[in-house]
C-alpha positions in Angstrom: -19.7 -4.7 24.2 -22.0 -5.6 26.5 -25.2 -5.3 24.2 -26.1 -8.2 21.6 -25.9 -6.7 17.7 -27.8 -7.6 15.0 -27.8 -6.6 11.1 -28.0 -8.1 7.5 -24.9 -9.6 6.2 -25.2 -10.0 3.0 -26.0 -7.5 0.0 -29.4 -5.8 -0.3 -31.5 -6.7 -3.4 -33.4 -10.1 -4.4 -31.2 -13.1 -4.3 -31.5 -16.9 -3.3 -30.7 -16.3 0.4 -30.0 -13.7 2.9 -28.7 -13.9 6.1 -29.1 -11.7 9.4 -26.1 -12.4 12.0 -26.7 -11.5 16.1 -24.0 -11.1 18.3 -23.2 -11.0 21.7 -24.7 -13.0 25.2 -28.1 -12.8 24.6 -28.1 -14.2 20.8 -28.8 -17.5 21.9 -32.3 -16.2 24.0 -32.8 -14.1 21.4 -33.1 -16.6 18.5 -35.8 -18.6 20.5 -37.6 -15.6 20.8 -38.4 -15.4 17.2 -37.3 -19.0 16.0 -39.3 -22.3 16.2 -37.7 -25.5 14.8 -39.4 -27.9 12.7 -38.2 -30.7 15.1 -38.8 -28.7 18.3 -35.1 -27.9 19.5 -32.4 -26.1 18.0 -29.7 -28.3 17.0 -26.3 -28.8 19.1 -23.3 -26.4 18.2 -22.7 -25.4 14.7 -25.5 -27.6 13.2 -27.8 -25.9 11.0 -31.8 -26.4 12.3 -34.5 -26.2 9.8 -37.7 -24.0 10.5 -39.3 -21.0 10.5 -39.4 -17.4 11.8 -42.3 -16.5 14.1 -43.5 -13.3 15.3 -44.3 -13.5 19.0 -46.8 -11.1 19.1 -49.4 -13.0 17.1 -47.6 -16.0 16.4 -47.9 -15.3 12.2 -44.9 -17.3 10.1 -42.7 -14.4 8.7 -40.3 -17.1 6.7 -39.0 -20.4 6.2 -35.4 -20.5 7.5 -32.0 -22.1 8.4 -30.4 -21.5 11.9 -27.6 -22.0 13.3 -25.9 -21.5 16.8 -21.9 -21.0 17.5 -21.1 -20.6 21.1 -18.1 -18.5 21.8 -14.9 -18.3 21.7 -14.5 -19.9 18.3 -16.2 -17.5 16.6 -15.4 -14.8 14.1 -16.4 -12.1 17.0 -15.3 -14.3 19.5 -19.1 -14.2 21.3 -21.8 -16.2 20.8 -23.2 -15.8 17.2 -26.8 -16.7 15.5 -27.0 -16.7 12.1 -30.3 -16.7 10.2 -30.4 -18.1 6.6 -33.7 -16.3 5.2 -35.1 -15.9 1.5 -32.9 -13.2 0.1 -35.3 -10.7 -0.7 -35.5 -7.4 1.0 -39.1 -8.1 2.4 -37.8 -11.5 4.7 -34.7 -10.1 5.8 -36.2 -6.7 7.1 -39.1 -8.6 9.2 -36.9 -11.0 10.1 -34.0 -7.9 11.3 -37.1 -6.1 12.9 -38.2 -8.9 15.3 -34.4 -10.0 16.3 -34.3 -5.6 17.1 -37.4 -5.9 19.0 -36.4 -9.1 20.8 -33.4 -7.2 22.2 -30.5 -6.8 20.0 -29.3 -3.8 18.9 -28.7 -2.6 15.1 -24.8 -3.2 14.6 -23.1 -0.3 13.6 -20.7 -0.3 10.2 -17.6 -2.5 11.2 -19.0 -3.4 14.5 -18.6 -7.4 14.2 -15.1 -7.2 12.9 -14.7 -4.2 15.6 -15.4 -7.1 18.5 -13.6 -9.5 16.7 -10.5 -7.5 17.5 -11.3 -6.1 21.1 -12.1 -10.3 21.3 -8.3 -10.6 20.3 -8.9 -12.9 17.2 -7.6 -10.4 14.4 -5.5 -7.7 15.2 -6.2 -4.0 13.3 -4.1 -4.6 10.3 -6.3 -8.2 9.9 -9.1 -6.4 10.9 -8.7 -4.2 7.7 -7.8 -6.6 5.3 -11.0 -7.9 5.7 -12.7 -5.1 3.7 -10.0 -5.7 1.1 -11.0 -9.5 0.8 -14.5 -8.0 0.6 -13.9 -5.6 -2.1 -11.5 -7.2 -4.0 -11.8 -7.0 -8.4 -9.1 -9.2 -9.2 -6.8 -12.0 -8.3 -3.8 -10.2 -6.8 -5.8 -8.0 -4.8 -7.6 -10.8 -3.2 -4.3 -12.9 -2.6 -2.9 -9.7 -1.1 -6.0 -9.5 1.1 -6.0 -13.1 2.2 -2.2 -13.0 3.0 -2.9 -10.0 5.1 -5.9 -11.5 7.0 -3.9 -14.6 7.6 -1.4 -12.2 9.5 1.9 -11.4 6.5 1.7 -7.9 7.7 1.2 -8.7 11.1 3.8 -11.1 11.5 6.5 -8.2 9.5 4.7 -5.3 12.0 5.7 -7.6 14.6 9.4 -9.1 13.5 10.5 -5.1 13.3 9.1 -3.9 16.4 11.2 -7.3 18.4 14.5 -5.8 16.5 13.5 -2.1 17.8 12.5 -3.6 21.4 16.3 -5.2 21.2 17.8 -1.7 20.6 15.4 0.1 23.3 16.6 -2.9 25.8 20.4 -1.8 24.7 19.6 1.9 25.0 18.0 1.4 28.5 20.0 -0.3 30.2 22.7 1.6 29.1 21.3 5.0 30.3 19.5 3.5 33.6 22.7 1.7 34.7 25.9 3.1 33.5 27.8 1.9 36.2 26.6 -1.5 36.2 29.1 -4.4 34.9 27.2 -4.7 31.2 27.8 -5.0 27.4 28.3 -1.0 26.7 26.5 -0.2 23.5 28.3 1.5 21.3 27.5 4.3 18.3 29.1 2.3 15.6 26.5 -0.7 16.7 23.5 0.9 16.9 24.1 3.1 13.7 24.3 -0.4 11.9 21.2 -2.0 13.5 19.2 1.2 12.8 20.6 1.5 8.5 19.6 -2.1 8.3 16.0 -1.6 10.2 15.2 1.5 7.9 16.3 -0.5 4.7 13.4 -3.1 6.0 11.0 -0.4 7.1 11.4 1.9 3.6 11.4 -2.0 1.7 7.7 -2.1 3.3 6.8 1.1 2.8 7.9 1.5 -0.8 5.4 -1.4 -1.8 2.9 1.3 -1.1 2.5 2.3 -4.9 1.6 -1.5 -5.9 0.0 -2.0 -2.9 -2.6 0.8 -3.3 -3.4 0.3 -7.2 -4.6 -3.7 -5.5 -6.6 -2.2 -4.0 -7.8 0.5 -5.7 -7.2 -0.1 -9.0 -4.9 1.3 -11.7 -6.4 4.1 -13.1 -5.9 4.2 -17.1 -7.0 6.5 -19.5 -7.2 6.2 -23.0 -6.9 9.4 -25.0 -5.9 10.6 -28.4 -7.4 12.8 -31.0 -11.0 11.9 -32.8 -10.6 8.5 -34.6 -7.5 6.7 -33.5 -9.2 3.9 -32.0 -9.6 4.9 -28.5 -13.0 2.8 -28.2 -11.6 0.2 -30.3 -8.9 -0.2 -27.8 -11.3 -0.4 -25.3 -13.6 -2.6 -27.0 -10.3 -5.2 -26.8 -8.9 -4.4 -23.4 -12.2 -5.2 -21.9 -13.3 -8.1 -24.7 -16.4 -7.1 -25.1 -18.1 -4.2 -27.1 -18.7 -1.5 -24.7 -17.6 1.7 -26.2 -19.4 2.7 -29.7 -17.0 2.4 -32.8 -17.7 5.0 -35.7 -15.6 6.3 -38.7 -17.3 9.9 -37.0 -15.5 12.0 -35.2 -16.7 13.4 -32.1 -19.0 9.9 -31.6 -17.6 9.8 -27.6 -18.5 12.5 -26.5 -18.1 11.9 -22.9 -15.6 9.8 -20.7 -16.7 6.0 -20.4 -15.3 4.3 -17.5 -14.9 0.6 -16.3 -13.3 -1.8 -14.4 -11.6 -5.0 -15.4 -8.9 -7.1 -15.0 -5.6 -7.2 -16.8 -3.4 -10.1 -15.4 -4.6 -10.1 -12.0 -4.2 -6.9 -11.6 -7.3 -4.3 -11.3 -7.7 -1.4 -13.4 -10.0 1.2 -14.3 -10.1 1.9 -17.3 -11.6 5.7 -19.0 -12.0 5.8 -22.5 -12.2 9.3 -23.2 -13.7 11.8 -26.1 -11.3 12.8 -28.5 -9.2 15.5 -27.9 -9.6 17.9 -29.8 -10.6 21.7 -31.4 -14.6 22.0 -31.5 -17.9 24.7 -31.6 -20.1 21.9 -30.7 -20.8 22.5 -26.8 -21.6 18.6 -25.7 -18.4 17.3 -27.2 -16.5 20.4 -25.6 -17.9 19.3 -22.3 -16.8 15.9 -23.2 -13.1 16.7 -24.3 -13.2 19.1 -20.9 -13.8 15.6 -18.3 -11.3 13.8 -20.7 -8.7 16.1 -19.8 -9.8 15.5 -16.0 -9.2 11.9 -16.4 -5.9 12.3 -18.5 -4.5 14.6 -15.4 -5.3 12.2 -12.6 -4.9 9.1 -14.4 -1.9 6.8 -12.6 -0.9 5.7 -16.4 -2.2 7.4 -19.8 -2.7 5.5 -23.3 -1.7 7.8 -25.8 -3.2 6.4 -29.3 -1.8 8.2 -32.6 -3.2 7.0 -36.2 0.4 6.1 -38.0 -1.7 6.0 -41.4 -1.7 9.2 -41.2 0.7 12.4 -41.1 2.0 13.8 -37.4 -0.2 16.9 -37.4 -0.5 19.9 -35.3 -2.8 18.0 -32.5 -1.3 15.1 -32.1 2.0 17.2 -31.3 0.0 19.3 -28.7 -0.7 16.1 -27.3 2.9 14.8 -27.1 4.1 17.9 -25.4 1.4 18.0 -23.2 2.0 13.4 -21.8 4.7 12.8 -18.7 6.5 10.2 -21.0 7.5 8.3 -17.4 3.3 7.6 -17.2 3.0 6.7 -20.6 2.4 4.1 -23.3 2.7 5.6 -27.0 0.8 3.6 -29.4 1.0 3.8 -32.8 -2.6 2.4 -34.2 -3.4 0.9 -37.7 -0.1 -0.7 -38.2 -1.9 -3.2 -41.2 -2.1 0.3 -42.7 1.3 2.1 -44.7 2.7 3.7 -42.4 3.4 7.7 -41.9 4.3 8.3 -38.5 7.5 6.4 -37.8 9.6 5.7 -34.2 12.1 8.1 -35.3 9.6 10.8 -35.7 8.2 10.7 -32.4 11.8 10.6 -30.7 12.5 13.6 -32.9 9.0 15.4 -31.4 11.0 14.6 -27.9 9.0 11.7 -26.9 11.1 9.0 -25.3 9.2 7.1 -23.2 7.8 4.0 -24.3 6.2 3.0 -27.9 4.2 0.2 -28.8 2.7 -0.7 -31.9 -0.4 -2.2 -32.8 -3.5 -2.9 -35.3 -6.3 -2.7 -32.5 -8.9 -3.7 -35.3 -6.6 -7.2 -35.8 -6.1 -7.3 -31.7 -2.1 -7.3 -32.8 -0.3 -5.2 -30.1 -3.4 -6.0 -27.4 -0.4 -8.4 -25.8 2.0 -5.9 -25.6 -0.1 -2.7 -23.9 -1.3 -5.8 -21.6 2.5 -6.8 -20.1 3.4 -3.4 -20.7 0.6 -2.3 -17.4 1.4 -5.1 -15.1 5.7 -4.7 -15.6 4.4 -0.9 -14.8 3.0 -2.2 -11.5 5.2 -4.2 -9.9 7.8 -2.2 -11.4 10.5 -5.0 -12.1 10.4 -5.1 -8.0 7.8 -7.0 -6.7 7.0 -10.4 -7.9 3.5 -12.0 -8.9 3.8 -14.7 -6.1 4.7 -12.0 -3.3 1.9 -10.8 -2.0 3.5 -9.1 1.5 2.6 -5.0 0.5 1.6 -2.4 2.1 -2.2 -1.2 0.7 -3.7 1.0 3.2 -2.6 4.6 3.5 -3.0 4.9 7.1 -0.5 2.1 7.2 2.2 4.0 4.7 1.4 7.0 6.9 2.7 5.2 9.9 5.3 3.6 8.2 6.5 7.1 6.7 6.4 8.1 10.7 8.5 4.9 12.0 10.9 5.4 8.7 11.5 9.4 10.1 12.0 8.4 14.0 14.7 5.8 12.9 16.2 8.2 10.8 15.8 10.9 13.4 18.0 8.4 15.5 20.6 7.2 13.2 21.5 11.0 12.7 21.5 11.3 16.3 24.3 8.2 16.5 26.4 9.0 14.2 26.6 12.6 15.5 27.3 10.8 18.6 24.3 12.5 20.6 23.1 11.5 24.2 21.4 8.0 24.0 18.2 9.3 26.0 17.4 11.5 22.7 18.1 8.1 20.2 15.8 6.6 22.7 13.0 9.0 22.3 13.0 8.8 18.3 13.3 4.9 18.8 10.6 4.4 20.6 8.8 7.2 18.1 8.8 4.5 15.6 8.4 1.5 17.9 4.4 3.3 18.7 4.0 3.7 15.4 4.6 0.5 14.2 2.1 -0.6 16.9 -0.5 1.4 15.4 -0.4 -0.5 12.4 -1.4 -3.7 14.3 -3.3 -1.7 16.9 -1.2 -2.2 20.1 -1.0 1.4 20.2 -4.4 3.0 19.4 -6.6 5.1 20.5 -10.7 4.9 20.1 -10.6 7.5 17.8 -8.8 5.5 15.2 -10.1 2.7 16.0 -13.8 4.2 15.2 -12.8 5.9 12.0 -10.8 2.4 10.8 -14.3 0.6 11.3 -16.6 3.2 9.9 -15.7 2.2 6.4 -16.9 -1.3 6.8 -20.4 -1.9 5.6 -23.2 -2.9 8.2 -23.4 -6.6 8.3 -19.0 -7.0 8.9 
């Protein structure tokens, strides 16, 4: 903290502008090392000042820039911060990182801004976090979920459970310190009912985990079915555009084609994968080999079956083989006379869910569509509530605080000395605290900011 830190912040490759951010007390000296303005100061405060970059050592012009100077506290590290506003190609930014390096900064490491913007105390770790997840957002839910969480949603929940635990750890305290004392005796049937009602809230939080992981990950879908059922087709209308290649030959995929795209806000990716099937040829063997890869680890699986055509034996090994909770049936070419009925497939011992479709008329496209984001927010969590828990070292913790209270509430109703409640109390007090990172150690605090990318 007390060395100034320097690095690009914005993406590497050619673009309209870059921009290099230094951090710390000696940004300001730094910058007029290696900055000249066109009017002969740097503007006040948080004014952008035109002119260039100059190398000190032999005074050459290494670009034609925009500064600006942000005195601390109200910063995003809460130091004082230079920005540079460069040409965004690699050649600009690279001199221009070199001279700021050899001026006196240091070269930030990943997460290191957003690092001292929480030791500053402007985020705290859960807002700290979120800010990747802003970063790397792919569609509209994710980022609202992001933005709620930097603007402190999880924070503020981390912190109105902890205040109810803090109430019952008073209770417990006082109780066991002074038992003599004239004071409110706490009784069993009291805390067992404050602790069922914190682990409904804490398992609530927790159980949005699911959701809360595919916005930021992504659903992972994959398409499969035998040769020529429409799997690219399918994809082709999920993504609106042609991506996959559509034949009347079998065997044309013969490898697993992935991508990303949004379906109602929510982010998906999407495999379409070679058709599944018997075969000597040893590309499309490899192919049908990674397709069931993707089918096993997929978080929901499009099973596509030709209903022109009879219920044969591979489309049967492919219905035996489907976890009917994970997936959507659908019966393709429906502007086609129809051989493969409902009632057949329940009769095969499918009975999860069927939908059917003409992919080549886009009829049924709605369906699989509504179908994916009722999946996700599982007829529980709403489009315009965004408090959920997306990181798995938060659901670890929350798992933890979930066990402690539970460890406790046994411990109540079994009518067990309050020092041991106490202990599994204030279990799940710390690790709600980790969450927000009021109970952390540098460890986790280094791995947590490891995954940011240089310039945050």
């Amino acid at each position: 903290m007390d060395e100034t830190i320097a690095a690009i912040a914005t993406p590497f490759g050619e673009g309209s502008v870059g921009m290099i951010r230094i951090s710390g007390e000696q940004a300001g000296e730094i910058l007029s090392k290696i900055f000249v303005p066109a009017g002969g100061e740097l503007a006040t405060d948080r004014k952008m000042t035109y002119g260039h970059i100059v190398d000190p050592a032999d005074g050459s012009t290494v670009d034609e820039v925009l500064c600006v100077m942000m005195r601390g506290p109200r910063t995003y590290t809460t130091e004082d911060v230079a920005e540079i506003y460069c040409h965004g190609g690699m050649v600009p930014l690279r001199r221009t990182l070199s001279l700021a390096l050899g001026a006196g900064a240091r070269l930030a490491e990943r997460g290191e801004f957003t690092k001292r913007a929480f030791l500053g105390g402007r985020l705290d770790l859960s807002q700290a976090e979120a800010v990747m997840d802003l970063v790397s957002a792919r569609a509209d839910k994710a980022y609202d979920v992001a933005l709620d969480q930097l603007d402190g949603a999880l924070s503020r929940k981390i912190r109105e459970l902890r205040a109810k635990m803090v109430d019952i750890l008073v209770d417990l305290t006082v109780n066991i310190d002074y038992p003599d004392e004239d004071i409110e005796e706490v009784t069993y049937d009291k805390l067992c009912m404050e602790l069922t009602d914190l682990i409904r809230e804490v398992d609530a939080l927790r159980d949005s985990a699911q959701t809360g992981r595919i916005m930021r990950e992504g659903l992972a879908v994959a398409i499969v079915g035998k040769p020529n059922v429409g799997k690219s087709s399918l994809m082709n209308a999920l993504l609106k555009e042609s991506r996959a290649i559509v034949t009347d030959i079998p065997g044309t995929t013969r490898d697993t084609i992935e991508e990303h795209l949004n379906v109602r806000g929510i982010p998906v990716v999407l495999t379409d994968t070679a058709g599944i099937r018997e075969t000597h040829d040893t590309i499309e063997s490899i192919g049908i080999e990674r397709s069931k890869e993707s089918f096993n680890r997929a978080d929901l699986v499009l099973l596509l079956l030709d209903a022109s055509r009879p219920l044969d034996q591979e489309d049967q090994s492919l219905l035996s083989h489907v976890d009917p909770g994970r997936t959507i049936l659908v019966r393709n070419k429906a502007d086609l006379p129809q051989l493969i009925t409902e009632e057949m497939l329940r009769d095969q011992g499918y009975d999860g869910e069927i939908i059917t479709a003409s992919i080549r008329e886009l009829s049924g496209i709605d369906a699989i569509e509504s179908s994916i984001e009722r999946r996700v927010y599982g007829g529980e969590v709403s489009q315009s509530d965004s408090l959920m828990v997306t990181n798995v070292r938060h659901k670890d913790l929350l798992d933890k605080a979930s066990s402690g209270l539970s460890d406790a509430l046994g411990m109540a109703r079994a009518g067990e000395p309050l020092e041991i409640l106490e202990i599994d109390v204030n279990s799940a007090y710390e690790a709600l605290g980790e969450i927000i990172g009021e109970a952390v150690t540098d460890d986790i605090l280094n791995e947590v900011f490891s995954r940011f990318c240089l310039g945050k």
